[in-house]
N, C-alpha and C positions, 0 to 999 in steps of 0.2 A: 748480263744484268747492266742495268742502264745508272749512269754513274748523276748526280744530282751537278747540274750547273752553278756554276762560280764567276764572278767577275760579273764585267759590264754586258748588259743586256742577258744576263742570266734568267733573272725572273720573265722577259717572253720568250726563250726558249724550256722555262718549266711550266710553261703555260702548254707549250705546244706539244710538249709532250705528255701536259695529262688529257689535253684534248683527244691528244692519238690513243691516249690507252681506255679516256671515255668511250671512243669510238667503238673501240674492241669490246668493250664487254656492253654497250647500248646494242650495238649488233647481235652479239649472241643469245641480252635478256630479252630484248625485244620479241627475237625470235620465240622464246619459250614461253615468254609474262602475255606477249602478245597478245594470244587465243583467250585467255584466262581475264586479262583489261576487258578486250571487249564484250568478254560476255558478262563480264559485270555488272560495267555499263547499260549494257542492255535488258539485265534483270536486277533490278536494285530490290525488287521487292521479294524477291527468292534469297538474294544474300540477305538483306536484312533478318528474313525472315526465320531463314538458316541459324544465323549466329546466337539469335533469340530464343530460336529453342533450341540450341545447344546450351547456352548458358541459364537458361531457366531449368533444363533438367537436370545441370551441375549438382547442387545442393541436393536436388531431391534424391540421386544415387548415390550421391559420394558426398556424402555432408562433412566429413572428415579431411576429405584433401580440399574442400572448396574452404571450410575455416584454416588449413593450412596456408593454403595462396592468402588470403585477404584478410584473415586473423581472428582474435576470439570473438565471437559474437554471445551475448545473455538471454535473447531471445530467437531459440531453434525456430520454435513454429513459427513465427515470424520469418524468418529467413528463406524458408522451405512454403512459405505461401505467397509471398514474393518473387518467388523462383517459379512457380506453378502458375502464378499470373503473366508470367514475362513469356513461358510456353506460350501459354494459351495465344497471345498477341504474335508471337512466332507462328505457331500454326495455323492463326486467323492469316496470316501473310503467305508463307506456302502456299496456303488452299487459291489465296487469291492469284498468286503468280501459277498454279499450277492450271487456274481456270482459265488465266488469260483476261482478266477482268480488273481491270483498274477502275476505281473508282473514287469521288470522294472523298468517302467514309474512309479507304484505305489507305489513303494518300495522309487525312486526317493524323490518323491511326499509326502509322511509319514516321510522318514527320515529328509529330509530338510526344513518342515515345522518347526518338531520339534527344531531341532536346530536354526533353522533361529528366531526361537517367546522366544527360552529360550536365546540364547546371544544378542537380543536387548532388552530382560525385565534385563536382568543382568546389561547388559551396561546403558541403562534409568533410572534406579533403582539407580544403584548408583553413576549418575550424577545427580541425585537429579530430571530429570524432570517428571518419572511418580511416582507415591505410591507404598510403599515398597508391599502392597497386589500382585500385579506384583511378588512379588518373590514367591508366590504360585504356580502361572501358571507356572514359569520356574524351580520350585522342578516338579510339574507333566512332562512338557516338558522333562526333563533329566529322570524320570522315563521310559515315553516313548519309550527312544532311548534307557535307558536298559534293554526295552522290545523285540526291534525290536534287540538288539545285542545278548538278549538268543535268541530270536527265529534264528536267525541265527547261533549259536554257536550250539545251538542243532537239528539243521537239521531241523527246522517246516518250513521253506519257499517252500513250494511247488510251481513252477514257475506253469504256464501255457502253455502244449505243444502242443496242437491243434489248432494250426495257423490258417487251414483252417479254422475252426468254423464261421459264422460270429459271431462280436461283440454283435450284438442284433438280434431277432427274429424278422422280418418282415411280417404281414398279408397282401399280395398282395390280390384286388379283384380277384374272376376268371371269368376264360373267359369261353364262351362256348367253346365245344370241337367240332366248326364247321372243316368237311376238305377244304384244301382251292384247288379251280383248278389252273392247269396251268397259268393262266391268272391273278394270286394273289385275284380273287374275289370268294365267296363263293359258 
């Protein structure tokens, strides 16, 4: 075990040794956090989308341990239809990282949630009417957006240019390949 420096010129060699021990464990997290950063990075709209509908269908299963973390609330349904809209925007994200499809709309959609859920836990918070745990969700929120502002800063927004495309794949029954006469009947 490494003994803490005293005396003159102490403080740059406890510099140099939390460098060296920085080093040691940048090394090993790097290795592991690595794979995990960059695919972050490169799917902002699948983690956000993730976290979204994890925490939207919080309440709706376990309404009991989510007023445990964040505390008493008076209005359930409320909380539980809140929670069922923050899905839904989760899922709308999914669908859209799952399609490969950036657009806009979702861009819209992802940024203004974020902000819109981290300056009303900020403002609530510390008006005293929700629980300071609130200030977690809104350090993740601002994370978020400075996700969504590298992936912007470094080119990863690939828009989606195939307009024509339809939105989803539709299985029509078919028809027979009767020819029809003159007369519209077969």
């Amino acid at each position: 075990m490494a003994t803490i420096p005293r005396g003159p010129g102490a403080s740059a060699r406890r510099a140099e040794m939390m460098r060296t021990a920085w080093g040691r464990v940048e090394k090993h997290g790097s290795a592991m956090l690595g794979p995990v950063w960059d695919y972050v990075k490169a799917h902002p709209t699948l983690v956000q989308g993730a976290y979204y509908l994890l925490t939207g269908l919080w309440p709706i299963f376990s309404l009991n341990s989510f007023l445990h973390v964040t505390g008493a609330k008076t209005d359930l349904w409320l909380v539980q239809t809140v929670g069922a809209l923050i899905a839904v925007v989760g899922a709308t994200m999914c669908t859209a990282a799952y399609r490969r499809r950036m657009s806009p709309e979702v861009l819209v959609l992802a940024i203004g949630s974020a902000a819109v859920f981290a300056a009303a836990e900020l403002v609530f918070v510390f008006r005293g009417t929700i629980s300071a745990v609130y200030l977690l969700d809104a350090a993740i929120e601002v994370g978020l957006l400075a996700l969504w502002a590298y992936a912007w800063g470094h080119g990863r927004l690939a828009w989606s240019s195939d307009r024509s495309a339809p939105p989803v794949a539709i299985a029509l029954p078919s028809t027979p390949n009767v020819p029809v006469g003159g007369n519209g009947r077969p």
